[in-house]
C-alpha positions as CSV (number, residue, x, y, z in Angstrom):
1,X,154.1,421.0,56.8
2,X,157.0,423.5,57.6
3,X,159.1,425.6,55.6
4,X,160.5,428.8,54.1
5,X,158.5,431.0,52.5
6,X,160.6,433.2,50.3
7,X,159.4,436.9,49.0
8,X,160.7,440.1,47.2
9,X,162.8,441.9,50.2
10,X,162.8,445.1,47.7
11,X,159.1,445.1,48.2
12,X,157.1,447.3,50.7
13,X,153.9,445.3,50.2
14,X,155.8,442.0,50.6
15,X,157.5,442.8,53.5
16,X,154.5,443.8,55.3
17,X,152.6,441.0,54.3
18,X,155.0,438.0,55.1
19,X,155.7,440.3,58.4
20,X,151.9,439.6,59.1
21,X,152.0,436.0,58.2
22,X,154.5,435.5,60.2
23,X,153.3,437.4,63.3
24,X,150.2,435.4,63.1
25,X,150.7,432.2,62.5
26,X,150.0,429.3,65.0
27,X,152.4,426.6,64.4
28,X,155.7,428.4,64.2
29,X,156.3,426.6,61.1
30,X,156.7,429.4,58.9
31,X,160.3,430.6,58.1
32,X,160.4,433.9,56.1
33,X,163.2,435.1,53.9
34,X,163.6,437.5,51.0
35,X,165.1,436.1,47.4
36,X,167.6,438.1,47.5
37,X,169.5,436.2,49.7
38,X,172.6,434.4,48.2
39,X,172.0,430.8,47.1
40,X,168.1,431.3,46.8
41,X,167.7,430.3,43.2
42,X,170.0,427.3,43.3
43,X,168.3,426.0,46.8
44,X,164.9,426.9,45.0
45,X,165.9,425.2,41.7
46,X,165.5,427.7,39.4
47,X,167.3,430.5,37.2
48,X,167.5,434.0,38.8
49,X,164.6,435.5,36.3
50,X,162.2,433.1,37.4
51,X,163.2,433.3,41.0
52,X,161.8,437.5,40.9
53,X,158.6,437.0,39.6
54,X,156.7,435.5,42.0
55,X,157.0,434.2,46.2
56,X,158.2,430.8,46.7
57,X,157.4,427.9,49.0
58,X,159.7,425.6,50.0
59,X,158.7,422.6,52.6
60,X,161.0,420.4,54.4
61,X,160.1,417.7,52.5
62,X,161.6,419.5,49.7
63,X,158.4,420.6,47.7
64,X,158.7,424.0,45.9
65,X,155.9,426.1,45.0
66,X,155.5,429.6,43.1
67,X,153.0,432.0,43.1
68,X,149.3,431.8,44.6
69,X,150.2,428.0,45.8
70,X,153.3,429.5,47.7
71,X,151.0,431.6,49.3
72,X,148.1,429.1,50.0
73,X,151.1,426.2,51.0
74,X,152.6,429.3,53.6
75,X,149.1,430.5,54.9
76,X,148.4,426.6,55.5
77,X,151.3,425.8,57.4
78,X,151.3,428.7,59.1
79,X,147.9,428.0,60.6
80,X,148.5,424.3,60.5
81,X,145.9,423.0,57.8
82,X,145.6,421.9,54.6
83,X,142.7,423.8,53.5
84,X,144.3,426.5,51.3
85,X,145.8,424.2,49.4
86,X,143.1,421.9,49.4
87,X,140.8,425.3,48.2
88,X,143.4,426.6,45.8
89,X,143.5,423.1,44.1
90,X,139.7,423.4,43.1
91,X,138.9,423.5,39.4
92,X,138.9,427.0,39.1
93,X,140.2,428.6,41.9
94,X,143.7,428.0,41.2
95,X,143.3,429.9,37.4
96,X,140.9,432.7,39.4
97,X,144.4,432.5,41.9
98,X,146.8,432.9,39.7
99,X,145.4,435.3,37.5
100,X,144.6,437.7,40.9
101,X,148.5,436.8,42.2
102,X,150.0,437.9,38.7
103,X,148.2,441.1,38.9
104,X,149.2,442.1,42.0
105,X,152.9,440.4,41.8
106,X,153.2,442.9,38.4
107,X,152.3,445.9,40.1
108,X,153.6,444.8,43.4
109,X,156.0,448.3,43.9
110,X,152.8,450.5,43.4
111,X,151.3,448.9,46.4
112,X,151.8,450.6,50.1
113,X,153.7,449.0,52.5
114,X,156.9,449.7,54.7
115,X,160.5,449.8,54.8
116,X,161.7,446.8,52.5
117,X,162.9,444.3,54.2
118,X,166.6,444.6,52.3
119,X,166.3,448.5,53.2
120,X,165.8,447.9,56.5
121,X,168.1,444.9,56.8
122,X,170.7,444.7,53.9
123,X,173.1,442.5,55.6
124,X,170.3,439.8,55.5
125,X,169.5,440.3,51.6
């Protein structure tokens, strides 16, 4: 499963985080992109204000996911297993998940990090 994983380029948590992802993941399957980008919302499939709240997930085969399953469908294809999702999808885990990724997405700018990603690259956001 191979796709784009789509985060808050504003964001000096984000940015480091997707920047890890990235550097570590096995298959080369994970693209990384801020929302910013033009087009992002319309290729996602959703309005603008829904587009900032959360990461998104979107797989070649077209599949779009938000929040704590962006991140479990990313971490997956990025180390080439299904086993986050399959975990996140356990009664349970995906309210526990959810709850924990709208905390931190709230209070994401209070987080340390580095350079944003549109800072460092604003021809790319």
């Amino acid at each position: 499963m191979s796709g784009v994983l789509y985060f808050d380029g504003n964001c000096g948590m984000c940015t480091r985080s997707v920047r890890a992802l990235s550097g570590r993941q096995r298959t080369g399957d994970v693209r990384i992109a801020p929302f910013q980008k033009s087009g992002t919302a319309e290729r996602l499939g959703v309005d603008v204000d829904t587009m900032v709240e959360a990461a998104w997930w979107h797989d070649a085969d077209g599949a779009v996911y938000r929040g704590a399953e962006a991140i479990n469908a990313a971490l997956g294809a990025g180390f080439g297993t299904r086993i986050p999702l399959r975990l996140y999808r356990l009664p349970g885990v995906r309210r526990i998940e959810d709850v924990v990724y709208r905390w931190v997405a709230t209070h994401r700018y209070r987080f340390p990090g580095t350079t944003p990603h549109c800072a460092a690259q604003p021809g790319d956001c």
